[in-house]
Residue, then its C-alpha position, 0 to 999 in steps of 0.5 A: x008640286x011648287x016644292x019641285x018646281x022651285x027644286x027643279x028651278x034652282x037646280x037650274x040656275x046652280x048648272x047655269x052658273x057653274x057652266x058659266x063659271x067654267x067656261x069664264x075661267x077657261x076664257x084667259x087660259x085659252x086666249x093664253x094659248x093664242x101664241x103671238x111672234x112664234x118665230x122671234x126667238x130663231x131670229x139669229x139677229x134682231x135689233x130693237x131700243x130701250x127707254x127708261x130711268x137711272x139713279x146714281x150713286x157713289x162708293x166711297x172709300x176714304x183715308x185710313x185716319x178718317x173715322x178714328x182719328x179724324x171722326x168725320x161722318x160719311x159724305x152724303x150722296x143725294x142721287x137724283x132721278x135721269x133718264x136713259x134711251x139707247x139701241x140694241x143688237x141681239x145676236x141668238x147664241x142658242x134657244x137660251x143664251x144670246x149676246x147683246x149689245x145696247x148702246x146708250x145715253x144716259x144722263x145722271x145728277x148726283x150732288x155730294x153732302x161733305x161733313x163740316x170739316x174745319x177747312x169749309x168757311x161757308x155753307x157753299x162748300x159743303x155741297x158739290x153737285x155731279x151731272x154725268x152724261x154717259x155714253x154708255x157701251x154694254x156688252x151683256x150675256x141674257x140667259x132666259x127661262x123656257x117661254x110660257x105662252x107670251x111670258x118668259x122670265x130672263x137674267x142678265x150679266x155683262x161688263x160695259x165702259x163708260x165715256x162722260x162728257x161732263x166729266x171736267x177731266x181736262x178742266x184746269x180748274x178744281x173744287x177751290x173753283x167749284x169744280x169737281x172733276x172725275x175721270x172721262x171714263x169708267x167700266x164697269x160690270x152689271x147685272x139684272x133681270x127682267x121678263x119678255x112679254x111677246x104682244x102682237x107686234x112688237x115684244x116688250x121688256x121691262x128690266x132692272x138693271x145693277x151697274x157697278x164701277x170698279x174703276x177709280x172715278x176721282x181726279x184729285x185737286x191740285x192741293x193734296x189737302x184739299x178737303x173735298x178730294x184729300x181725305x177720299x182714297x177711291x170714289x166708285x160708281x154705282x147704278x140701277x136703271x129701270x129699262x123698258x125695250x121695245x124688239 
């Protein structure tokens, strides 16, 4: 009779807890299914803005003497972490593909690490230090992937242009006064991807982002020997920014 009852009891408990698993695992699948902002992505137009982080860096492509005659070491770019903010306008193109435009500010330090060329006669000059601020004008195409519940996963193209108001351009002193300059403006392309994720109010979207210049950036200095712009044919831009939005 005790042997039974024990039975019987833990028969019990065993329905228990598989009930009780059950019903837990179901819980987040039926809270998934909860749809918030249904309507959003019919919107023709919606406008939001954006946060986040960027680090720079340059391509650099030198004289053809420089590795095999000359056998100089590659200059050294040390990218430093800024910080991007900015607004954005989306224009729905259909249920997959919308045109966006998000202008911005963004703000970068690089500092360059040159070689010991013979012509450097202290430490000073071996280093140049590259703070851009951007005023950055993208114009990007954002191609998504059907909606899962409040989840959607969505790649991004596009090309975008430049202003630097730090670029020194016009500045009539060069690196023989510490002073590296590069152009005020620049283009280029970009690419990324990220995932939407719709909350109650408001969707969120992080991102990472790729930003390639294929534009010349270098102003040369006045002495075409210059060891700091003389032996670099073409220096270009590149970028990645960690993009959060808020629409």
């Amino acid at each position: 009779m005790l042997k039974k009852r024990k039975r019987s009891f833990l028969v019990n408990i065993l329905i228990c807890l598989c009930f009780s698993c059950g019903a837990y695992s179901q819980y987040p699948t039926v809270k998934e299914r909860i749809i918030n902002l249904p309507n959003f992505d019919k919107k023709p137009i919606h406008y939001g803005y954006f946060l986040g982080l960027n680090q720079y860096d340059f391509k650099f492509e030198y004289i053809n003497n420089f590795y095999k005659e000359l056998k100089y070491k590659d200059i050294v770019v040390i990218p430093k972490t800024g910080f991007v903010v900015g607004l954005i306008g989306d224009i729905r193109i259909n249920k997959y593909l919308n045109l966006r435009f998000e202008p911005g500010l963004y703000y970068s330090s690089r500092e360059l690490k040159y070689p010991e060329f013979p012509e450097f006669t202290k430490e000073s000059d071996q280093r140049r230090e590259i703070k851009s601020t951007y005023i950055h004008l993208p114009l990007l195409i954002k191609v998504s992937a059907k909606r899962i519940n409040n989840f959607k996963p969505f790649v991004m193209a596009g090309i975008s242009t430049d202003f630097n108001l730090s670029s020194n351009q016009k500045n009539r002193n060069d690196n023989a006064g510490n002073i590296f300059r590069v152009t005020d403006q620049n283009l280029n392309y970009e690419l990324g991807f990220g995932f939407d994720f719709y909350l109650y109010y408001f969707k969120f979207s992080p991102s990472l982002r790729g930003i390639f210049s294929f534009q010349n950036e270098l102003i040369s200095d006045a002495d075409p020997t210059s060891p700091w712009t003389g032996k670099i044919n073409k220096m270009l831009s590149r970028g990645i920014a960690v993009i959060i939005t808020f629409e």
